[in-house]
OpenMM code with the backbone's topology and positions (N, CA, C; nanometers):
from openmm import Vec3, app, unit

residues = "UNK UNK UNK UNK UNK UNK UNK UNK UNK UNK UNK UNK UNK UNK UNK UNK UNK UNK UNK UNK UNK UNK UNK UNK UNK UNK UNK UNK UNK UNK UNK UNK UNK UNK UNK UNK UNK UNK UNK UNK UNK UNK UNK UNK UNK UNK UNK UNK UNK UNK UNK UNK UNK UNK UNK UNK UNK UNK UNK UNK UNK UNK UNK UNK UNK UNK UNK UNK UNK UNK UNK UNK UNK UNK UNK UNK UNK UNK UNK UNK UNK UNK".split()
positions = [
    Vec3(0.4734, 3.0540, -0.6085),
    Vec3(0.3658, 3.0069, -0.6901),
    Vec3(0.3830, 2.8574, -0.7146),
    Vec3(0.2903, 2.7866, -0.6875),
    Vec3(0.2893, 2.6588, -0.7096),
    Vec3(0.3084, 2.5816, -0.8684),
    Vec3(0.3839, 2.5033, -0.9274),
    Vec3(0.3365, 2.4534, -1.0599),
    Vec3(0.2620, 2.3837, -1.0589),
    Vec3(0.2186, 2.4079, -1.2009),
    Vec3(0.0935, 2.3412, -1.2412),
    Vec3(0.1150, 2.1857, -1.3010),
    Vec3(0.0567, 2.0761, -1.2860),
    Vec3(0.0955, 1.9975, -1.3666),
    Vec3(0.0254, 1.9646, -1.4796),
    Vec3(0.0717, 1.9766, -1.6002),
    Vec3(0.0313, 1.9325, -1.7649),
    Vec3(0.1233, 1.9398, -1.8230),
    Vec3(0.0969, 1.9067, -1.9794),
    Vec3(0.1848, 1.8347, -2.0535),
    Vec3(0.2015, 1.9352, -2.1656),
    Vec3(0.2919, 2.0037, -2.1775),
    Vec3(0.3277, 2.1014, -2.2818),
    Vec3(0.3330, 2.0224, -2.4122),
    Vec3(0.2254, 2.1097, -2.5468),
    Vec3(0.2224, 2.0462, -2.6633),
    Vec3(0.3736, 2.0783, -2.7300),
    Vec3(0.4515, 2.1097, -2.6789),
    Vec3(0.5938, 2.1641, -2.7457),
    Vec3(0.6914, 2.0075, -2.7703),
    Vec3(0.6301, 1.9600, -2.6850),
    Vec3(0.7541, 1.8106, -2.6256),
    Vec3(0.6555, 1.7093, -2.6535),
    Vec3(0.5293, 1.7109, -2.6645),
    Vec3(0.4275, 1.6117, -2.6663),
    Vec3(0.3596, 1.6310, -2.8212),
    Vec3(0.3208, 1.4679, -2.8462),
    Vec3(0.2261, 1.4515, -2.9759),
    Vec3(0.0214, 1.4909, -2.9410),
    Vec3(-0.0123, 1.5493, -3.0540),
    Vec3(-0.1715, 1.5632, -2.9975),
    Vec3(-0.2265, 1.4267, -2.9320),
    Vec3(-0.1741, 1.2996, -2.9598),
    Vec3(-0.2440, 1.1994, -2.9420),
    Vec3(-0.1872, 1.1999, -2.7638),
    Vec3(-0.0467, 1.2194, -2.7320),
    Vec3(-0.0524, 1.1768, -2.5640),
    Vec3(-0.1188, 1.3024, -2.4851),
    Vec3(-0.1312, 1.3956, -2.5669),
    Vec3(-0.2222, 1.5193, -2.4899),
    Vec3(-0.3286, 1.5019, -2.4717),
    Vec3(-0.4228, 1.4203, -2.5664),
    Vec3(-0.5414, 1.3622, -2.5778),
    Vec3(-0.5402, 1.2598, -2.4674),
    Vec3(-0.4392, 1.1426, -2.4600),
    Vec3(-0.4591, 1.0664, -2.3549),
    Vec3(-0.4335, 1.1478, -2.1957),
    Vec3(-0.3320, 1.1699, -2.2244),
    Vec3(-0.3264, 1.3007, -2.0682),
    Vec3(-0.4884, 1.3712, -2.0068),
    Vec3(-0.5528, 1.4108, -2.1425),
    Vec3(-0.6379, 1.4867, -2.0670),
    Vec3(-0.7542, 1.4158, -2.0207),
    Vec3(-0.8047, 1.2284, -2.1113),
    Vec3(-0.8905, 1.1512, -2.0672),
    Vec3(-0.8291, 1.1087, -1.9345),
    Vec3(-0.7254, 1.0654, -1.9098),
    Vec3(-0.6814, 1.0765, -1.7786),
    Vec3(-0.7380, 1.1448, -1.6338),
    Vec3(-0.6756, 1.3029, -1.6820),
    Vec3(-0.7637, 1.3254, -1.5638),
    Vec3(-0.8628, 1.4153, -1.5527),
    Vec3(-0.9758, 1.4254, -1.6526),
    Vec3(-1.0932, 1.3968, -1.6504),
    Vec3(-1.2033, 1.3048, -1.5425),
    Vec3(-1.2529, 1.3694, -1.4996),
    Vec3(-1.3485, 1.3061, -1.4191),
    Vec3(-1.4768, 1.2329, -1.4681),
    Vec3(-1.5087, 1.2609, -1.5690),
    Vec3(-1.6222, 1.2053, -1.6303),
    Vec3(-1.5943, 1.1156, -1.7761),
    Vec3(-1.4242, 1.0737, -1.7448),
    Vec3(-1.4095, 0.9899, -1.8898),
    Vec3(-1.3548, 0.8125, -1.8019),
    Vec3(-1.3878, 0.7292, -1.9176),
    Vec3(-1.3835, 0.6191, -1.8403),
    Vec3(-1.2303, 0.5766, -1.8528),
    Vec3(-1.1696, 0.6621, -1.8829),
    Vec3(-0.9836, 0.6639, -1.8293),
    Vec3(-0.9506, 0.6462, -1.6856),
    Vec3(-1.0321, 0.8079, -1.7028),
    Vec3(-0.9698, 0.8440, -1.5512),
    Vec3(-1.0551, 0.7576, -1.4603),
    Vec3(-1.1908, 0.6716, -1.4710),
    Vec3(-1.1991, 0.5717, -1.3521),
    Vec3(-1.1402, 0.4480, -1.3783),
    Vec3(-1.1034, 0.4162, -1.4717),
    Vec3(-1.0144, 0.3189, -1.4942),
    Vec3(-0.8603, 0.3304, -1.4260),
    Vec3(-0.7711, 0.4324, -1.4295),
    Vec3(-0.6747, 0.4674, -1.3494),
    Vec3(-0.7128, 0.4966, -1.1951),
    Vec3(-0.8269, 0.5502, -1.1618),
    Vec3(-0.8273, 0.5587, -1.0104),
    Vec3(-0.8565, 0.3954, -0.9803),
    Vec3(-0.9448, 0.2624, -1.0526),
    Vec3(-0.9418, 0.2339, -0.9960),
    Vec3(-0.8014, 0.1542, -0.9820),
    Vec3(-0.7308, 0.1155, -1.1236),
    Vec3(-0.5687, 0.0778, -1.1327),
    Vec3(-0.5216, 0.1138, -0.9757),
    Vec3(-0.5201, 0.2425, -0.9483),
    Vec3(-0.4202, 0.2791, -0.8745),
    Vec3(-0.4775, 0.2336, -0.7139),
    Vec3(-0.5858, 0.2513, -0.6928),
    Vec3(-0.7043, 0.2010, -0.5688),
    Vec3(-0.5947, 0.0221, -0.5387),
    Vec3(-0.6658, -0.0727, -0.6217),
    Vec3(-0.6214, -0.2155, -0.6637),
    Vec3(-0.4430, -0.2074, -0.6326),
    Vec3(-0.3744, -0.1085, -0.6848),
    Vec3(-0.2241, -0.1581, -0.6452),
    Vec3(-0.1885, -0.0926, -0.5091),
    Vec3(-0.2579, 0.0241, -0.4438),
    Vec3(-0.2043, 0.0292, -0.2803),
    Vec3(-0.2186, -0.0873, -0.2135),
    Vec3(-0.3647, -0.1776, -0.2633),
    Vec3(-0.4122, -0.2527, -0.1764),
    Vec3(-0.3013, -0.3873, -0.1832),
    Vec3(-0.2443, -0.4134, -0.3031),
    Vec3(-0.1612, -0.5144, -0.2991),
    Vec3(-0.0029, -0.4861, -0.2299),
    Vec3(0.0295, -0.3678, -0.2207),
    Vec3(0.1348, -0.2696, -0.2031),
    Vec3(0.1129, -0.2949, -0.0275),
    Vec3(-0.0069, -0.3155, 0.0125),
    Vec3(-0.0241, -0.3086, 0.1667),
    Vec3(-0.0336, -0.4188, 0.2125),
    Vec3(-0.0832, -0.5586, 0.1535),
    Vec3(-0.0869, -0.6804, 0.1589),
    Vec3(0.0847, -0.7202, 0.1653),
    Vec3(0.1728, -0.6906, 0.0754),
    Vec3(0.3061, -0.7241, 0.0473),
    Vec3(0.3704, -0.6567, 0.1601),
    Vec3(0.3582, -0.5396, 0.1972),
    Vec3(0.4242, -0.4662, 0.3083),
    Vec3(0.4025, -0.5740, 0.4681),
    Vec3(0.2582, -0.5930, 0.4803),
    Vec3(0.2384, -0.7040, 0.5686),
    Vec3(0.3018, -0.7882, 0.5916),
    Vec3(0.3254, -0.8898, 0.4510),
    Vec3(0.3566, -0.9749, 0.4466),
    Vec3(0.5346, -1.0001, 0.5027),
    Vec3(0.5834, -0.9140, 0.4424),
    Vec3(0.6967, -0.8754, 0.4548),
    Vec3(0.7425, -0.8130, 0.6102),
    Vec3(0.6899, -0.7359, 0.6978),
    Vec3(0.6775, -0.7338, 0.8283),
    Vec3(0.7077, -0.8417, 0.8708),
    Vec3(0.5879, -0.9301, 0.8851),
    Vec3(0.5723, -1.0978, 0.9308),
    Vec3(0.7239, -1.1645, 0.9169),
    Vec3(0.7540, -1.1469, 0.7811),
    Vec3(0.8646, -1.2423, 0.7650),
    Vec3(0.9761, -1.1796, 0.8148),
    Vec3(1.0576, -1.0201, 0.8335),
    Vec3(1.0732, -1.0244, 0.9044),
    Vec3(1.1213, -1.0293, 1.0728),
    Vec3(0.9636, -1.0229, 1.1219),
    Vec3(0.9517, -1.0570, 1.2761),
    Vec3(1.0317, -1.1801, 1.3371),
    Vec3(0.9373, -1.3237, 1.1783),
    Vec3(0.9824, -1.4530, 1.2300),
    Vec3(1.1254, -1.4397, 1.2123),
    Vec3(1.1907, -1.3931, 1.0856),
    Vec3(1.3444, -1.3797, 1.1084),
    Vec3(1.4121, -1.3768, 1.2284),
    Vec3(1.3721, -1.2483, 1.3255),
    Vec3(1.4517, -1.1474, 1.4083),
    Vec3(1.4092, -1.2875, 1.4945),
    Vec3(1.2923, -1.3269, 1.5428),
    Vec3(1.3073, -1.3937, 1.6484),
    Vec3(1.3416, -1.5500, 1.6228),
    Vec3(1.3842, -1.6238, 1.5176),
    Vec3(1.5018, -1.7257, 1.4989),
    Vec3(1.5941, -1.6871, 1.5286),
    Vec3(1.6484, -1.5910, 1.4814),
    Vec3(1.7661, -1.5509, 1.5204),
    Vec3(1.8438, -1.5149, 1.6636),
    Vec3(1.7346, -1.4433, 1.7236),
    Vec3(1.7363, -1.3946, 1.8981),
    Vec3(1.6743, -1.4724, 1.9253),
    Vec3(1.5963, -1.5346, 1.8863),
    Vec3(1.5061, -1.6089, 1.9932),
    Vec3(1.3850, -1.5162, 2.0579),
    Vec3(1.2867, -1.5904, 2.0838),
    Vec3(1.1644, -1.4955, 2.1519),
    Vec3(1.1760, -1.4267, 2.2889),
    Vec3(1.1243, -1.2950, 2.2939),
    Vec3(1.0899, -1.2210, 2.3831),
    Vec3(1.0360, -1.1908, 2.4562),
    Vec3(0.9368, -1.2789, 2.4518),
    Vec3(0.8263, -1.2448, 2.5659),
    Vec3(0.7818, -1.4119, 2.5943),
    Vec3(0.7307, -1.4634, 2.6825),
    Vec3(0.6942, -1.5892, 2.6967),
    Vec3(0.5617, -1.6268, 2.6638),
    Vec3(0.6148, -1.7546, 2.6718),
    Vec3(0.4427, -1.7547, 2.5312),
    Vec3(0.3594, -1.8517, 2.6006),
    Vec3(0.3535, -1.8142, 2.7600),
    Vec3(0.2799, -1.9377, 2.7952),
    Vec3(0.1647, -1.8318, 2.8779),
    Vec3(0.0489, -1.8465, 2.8525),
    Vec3(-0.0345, -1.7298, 2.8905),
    Vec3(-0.0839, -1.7210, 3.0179),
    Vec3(-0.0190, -1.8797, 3.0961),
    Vec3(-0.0693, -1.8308, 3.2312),
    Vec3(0.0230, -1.7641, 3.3341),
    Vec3(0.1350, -1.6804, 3.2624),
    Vec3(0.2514, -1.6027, 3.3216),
    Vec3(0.1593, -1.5123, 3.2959),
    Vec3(0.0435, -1.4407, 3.2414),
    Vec3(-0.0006, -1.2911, 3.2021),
    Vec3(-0.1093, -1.2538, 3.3236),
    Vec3(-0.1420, -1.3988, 3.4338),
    Vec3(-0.2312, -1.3580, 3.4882),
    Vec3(-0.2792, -1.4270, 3.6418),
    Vec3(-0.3280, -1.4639, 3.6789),
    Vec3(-0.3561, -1.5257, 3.7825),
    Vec3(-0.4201, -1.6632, 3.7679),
    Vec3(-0.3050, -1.7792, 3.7617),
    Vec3(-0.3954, -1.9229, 3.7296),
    Vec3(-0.4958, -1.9420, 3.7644),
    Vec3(-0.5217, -1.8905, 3.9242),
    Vec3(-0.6216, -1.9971, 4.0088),
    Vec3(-0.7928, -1.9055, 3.9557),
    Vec3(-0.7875, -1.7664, 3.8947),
    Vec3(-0.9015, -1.7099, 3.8007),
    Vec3(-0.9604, -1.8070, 3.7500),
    Vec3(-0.9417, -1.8779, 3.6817),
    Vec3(-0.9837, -2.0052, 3.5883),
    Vec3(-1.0360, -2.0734, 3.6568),
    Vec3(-1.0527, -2.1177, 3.7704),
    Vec3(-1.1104, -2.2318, 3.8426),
    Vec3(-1.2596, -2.2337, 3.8372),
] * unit.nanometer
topology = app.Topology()
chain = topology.addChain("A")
for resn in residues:
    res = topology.addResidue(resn, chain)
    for name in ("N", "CA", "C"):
        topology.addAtom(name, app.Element.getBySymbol(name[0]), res)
């Protein structure tokens, strides 16, 4: 059986049961206030993850040096261009 999640009044005051339940409520302006809280911090959470990739990539390749050559007419046939 799966648990349920809520907030037992045994351990809790009426007032955080009250906030618990505007929470997650669908039709109280809590709970769109927290979806959108939480919406707003993946998006920065995914921006920083990016960012952090990037830095790092540039790390690994100061360090080793680059991998692939970066001159683009090794990818293809010069005389195409003419």
């Amino acid at each position: 059986m799966a648990k349920k999640k809520s907030v037992s009044s045994k351990t809790h005051t009426q007032q955080q049961l009250n906030d618990y339940a505007n929470q997650h409520n669908h039709n109280n302006k809590a709970y769109r206030a927290r979806m959108l809280n939480d919406k707003m911090t993946k998006k920065v959470s995914r921006k920083q993850d990016a960012k952090r990739k990037i830095k790092s990539q540039a790390e690994f390749e100061a360090e080793h040096g680059v991998m692939y050559p970066l001159d683009w007419m090794c990818y293809g046939n010069p005389y195409d261009f003419d």
